[in-house]
C-alpha positions, 0 to 999 in steps of 0.5 A: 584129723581125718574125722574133722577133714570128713565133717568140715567136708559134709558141710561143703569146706574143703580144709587143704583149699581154706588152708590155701586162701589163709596163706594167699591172703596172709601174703597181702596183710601189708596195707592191702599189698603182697609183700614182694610189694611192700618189700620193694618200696621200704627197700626204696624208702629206707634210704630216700628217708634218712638221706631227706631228713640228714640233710633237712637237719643240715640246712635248717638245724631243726632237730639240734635246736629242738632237742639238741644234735646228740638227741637229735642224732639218736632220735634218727637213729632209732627211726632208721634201725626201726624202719632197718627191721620193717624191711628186713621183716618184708624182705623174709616174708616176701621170700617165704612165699615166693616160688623156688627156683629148682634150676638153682637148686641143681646148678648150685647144690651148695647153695644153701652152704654159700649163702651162709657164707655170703651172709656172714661174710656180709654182717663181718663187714657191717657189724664191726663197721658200726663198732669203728664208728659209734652211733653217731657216726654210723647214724648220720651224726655229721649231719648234726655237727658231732664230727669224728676227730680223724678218719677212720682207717682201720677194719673194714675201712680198710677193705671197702669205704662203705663196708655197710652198704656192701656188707648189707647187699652181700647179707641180702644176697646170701639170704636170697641164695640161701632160700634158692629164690629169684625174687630175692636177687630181684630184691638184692638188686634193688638194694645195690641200686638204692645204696649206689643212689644213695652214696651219690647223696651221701658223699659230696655231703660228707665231703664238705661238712669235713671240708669246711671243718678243716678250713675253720680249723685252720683260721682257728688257731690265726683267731685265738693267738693272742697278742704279744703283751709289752711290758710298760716301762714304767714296770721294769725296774732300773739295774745299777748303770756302769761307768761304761754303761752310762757313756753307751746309753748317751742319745745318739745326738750327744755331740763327741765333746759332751762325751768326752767331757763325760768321761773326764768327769768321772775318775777312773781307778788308775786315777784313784790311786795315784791320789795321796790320802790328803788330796780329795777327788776334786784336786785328782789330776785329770789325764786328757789326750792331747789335741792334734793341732791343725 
């Protein structure tokens, strides 16, 4: 090595001051900006983006009716992970190349141990967070219309309503921490600030869709009731009338003579057996109840 450091030397290259405009001009490879840079607007635009189209595809419904809202949803859900990677990627790079803080160092000698732990503790909160939900719960899907049936209440919601932004900002703080770099707080920051911004998109948002789908619920079961089916009367069959029945299914304008002249009519069995076996029915004697006389 020393022998290729002394003949790059004799044509005038210094290899250590190449080996130094290699590094500084890898850090500005992202369409001509430093990475700190570049790290800082995906940070900002992650959120613009998917909060921009999510509600594009809530008032024109222009992804569902192009490809349908389950393949709409995954669409924008490969767009946000894809993007989720490109931040991540220029948030590292950022850090590789930006100074140490050597303060931070000697005030926390564990700093490498807690921002292991915040990381993790960070990627608990987001990882089981995206199992609770599915994709399309945790890629917008509400947005499409593919409502989840009950909110859901168990690990991390019962911690924290939004356990991924937090889970997320505490993994960018534990990295920043990790490296013992200031830029990554600055960026941590940018990240806190730019998942606040976005809840106060997000939420009045959700909170209506959900709205409106508890108030269709409860007209829908008034719509689908259907009406109380009458049996035409044509349709039930007559059972055999009574004595008894025929006096009590009499109009309610049959007259009290009409009724009782009903009555007599039809023999009764106590008059049944006062018959003799020679008489007929018609020769019955008919038993009436004496008038009161005015």
């Amino acid at each position: 090595m020393d022998s290729v450091t002394r003949l790059l030397a004799t044509y005038g290259i210094d290899l250590d001051h190449l080996s130094s405009l290699v590094i500084k001009s890898r850090s500005q490879t992202v369409f001509g900006l430093e990475y700190s840079t570049a790290a800082a607007l995906m940070i900002a635009f992650n959120p613009i983006y998917w909060n921009s189209v999510a509600q594009l595809e809530y008032r024109t419904h222009s992804l569902s009716k192009a490809v349908g809202p389950y393949a709409g949803c995954y669409l924008l859900a490969i767009s946000i992970f894809a993007l989720g990677l490109v931040r991540d990627h220029l948030f590292h790079e950022a850090l590789r190349y930006a100074p140490v803080s050597a303060g931070l160092i000697k005030t926390i000698p564990i700093h490498r141990e807690l921002g292991a732990l915040l990381f993790f503790a960070g990627n608990a909160l987001v990882l089981p967070s995206m199992f609770a939900l599915g994709i399309t719960g945790t890629y917008l899907g509400d947005y499409f219309g593919i409502l989840m049936d009950a909110r859901v209440t168990s690990y991390p919601f019962n911690v924290t309503d939004n356990p991924m932004y937090w889970g997320s900002t505490l993994a960018f703080l534990g990295t920043a921490l990790y490296y013992a770099k200031p830029l990554g707080f600055a960026l941590t920051a940018e990240v806190f600030v730019m998942y606040v911004l976005a809840l106060r998109f997000e939420e009045p948002y959700t909170a209506a869709i959900y709205a409106a789908k508890d108030k269709k619920k409860r007209i829908a079961p008034k719509s689908r009731s259907s009406p109380r089916k009458v049996t035409p009367a044509a349709a039930i069959a007559p059972s055999p009338a009574t004595d008894d029945d025929a006096a009590s299914d009499l109009p309610s304008t049959t007259t009290r003579r009409s009724a009782r002249a009903t009555r007599a009519a039809t023999p009764t069995s106590t008059e049944h057996l006062l018959k003799s076996d020679g008489e007929s029915d018609s020769s019955a004697p008919i038993r009436r109840s004496p008038r009161k006389h005015k």
